[in-house]
N, C-alpha and C positions, 0 to 999 in steps of 0.2 A: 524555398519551401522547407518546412521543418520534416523530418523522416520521421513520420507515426510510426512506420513497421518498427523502426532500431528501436523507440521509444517502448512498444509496445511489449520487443522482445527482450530488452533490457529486463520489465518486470513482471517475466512468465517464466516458471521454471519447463523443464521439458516436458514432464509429467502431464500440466498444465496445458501447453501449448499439442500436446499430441490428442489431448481432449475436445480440442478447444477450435481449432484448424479446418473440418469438414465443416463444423456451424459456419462459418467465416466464409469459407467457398460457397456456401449456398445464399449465406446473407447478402455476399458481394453479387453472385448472380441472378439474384430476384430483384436486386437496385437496377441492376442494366434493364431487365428485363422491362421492367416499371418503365421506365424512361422511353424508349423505345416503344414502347407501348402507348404510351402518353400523349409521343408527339402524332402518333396513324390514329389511335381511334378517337371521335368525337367529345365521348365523357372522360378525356384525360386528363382538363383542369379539377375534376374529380377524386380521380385515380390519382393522382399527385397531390393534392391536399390532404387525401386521407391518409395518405401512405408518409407524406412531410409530420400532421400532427402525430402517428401513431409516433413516431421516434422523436416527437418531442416530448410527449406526453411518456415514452419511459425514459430517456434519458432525465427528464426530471424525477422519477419512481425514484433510477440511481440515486441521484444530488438527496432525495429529502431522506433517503437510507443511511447515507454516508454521513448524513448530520449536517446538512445543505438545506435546512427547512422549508425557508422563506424563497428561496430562488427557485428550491426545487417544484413545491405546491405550487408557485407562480408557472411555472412550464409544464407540470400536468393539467392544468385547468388550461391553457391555452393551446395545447396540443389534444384536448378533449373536443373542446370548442370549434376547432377546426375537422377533426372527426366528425361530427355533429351535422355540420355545413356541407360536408363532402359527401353524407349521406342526404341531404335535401335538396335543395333544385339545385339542379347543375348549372343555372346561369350565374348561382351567385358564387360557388366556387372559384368563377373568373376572376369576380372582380375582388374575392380576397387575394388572390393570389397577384393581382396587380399593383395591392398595397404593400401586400407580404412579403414579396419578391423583395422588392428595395430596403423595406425596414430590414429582414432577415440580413442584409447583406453587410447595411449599417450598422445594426449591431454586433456583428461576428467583425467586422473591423476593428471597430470599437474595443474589442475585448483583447483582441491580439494586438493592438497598439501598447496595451496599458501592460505589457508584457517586454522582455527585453532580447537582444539578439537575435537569432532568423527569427524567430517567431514575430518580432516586430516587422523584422521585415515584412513577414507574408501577408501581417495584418495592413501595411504601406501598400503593398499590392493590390490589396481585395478592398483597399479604400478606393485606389486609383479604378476600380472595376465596377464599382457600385455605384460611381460617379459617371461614367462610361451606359450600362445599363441603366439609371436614371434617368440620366437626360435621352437615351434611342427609345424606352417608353413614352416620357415624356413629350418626344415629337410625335413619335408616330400617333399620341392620341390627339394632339393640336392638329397636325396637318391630313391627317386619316378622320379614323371614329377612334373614341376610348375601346369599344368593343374589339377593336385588331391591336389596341394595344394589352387587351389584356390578353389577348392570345399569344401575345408576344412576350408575356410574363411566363404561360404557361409551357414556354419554349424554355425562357433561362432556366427555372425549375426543373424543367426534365434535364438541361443540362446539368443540375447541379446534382441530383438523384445517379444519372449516371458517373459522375465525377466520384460521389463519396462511394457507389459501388467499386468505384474501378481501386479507389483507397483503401478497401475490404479488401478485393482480391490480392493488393498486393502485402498488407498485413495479414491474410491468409498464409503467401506465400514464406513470408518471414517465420511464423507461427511453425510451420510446414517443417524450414529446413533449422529451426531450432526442437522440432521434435526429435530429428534423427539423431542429435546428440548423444551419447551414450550417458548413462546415468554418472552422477561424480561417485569416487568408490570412497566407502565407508570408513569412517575414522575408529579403531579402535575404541572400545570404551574407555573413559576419559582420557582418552588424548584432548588436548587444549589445541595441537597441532604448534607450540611454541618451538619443539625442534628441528617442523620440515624444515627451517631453512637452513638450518644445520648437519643436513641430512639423514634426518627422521632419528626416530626414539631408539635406535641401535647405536647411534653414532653417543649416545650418552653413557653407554657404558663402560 
């Protein structure tokens, strides 16, 4: 699996990350919460749809910000859409989520294949999982009813909501001990810094 936290903390200064860190602990712990939540009370394939499109509907906001137009607009309309749904009858949140489940899985494959090194890897994984979850849907509605399979959808989901929390908390925790860093100390005015390795601007004289 690829390290988001290193990734994340690679491109956070401290300053950054000492802002940034409390959001993070709380975003990580509202995804648990959700999840757990999802799978005890009745309106969970609900609670999970709405809570699935609102982060897909801003993680697109991001993409058509950043100059990601076309993909981005495409993921706020369909993270809107499933908002939508989550607030109307709760039967039918089920059964989006028993399509959504498998496509979401497919396409977050898909994505990380076409990538190279762990990341391919992980995306080999989560092929191998989607193929896995697929087909235990896919019986459970032939040899069951569709309807326990789509409760069985609203299972993987809540698994996956608690997963990407528990990814928070731990890019929370990276966030956390790259705050305590101490500031880097300031370079004189126009230092280029060409003679640190020479042992700084004294060593010139």
């Amino acid at each position: 699996m690829v390290d988001a936290g290193a990734v994340l903390t690679a491109q956070t200064t401290p300053e950054a990350a000492r802002r940034a860190w409390p959001r993070w602990v709380a975003g990580g712990a509202a995804l648990l919460v959700v999840a757990v939540v999802a799978v005890f009370w009745e309106g969970g394939p609900r609670l999970l749809l709405g809570v699935v499109g609102a982060l897909v509907a801003g993680r697109g906001a991001l993409l058509a910000r950043s100059g990601t137009r076309g993909p981005g607009a495409a993921l706020v309309a369909a993270g809107l859409a499933a908002v939508v749904v989550a607030l109307g009858a709760g039967g039918l949140a089920g059964w989006v989520l028993l399509a959504g489940v498998p496509a979401g899985l497919l396409t977050g494959a898909l994505l990380l294949l076409r990538r190279g090194g762990a990341v391919r890897r992980s995306g080999q994984a989560a092929l191998v999982w989607w193929g896995l979850v697929t087909g235990l849907l896919a019986v459970t509605g032939v040899m069951t009813t569709w309807a326990r399979a789509a409760d069985g959808a609203a299972v993987v989901a809540a698994l996956g909501v608690g997963l990407l929390g528990v990814f928070v908390l731990v890019g929370a925790a990276n966030l956390r001990t790259l705050s305590a860093q101490p500031p880097a100390a300031a370079r004189p005015a126009g230092c280029a810094g060409c003679a640190c390795g020479a042992g700084g601007c004294g060593a010139l004289g």
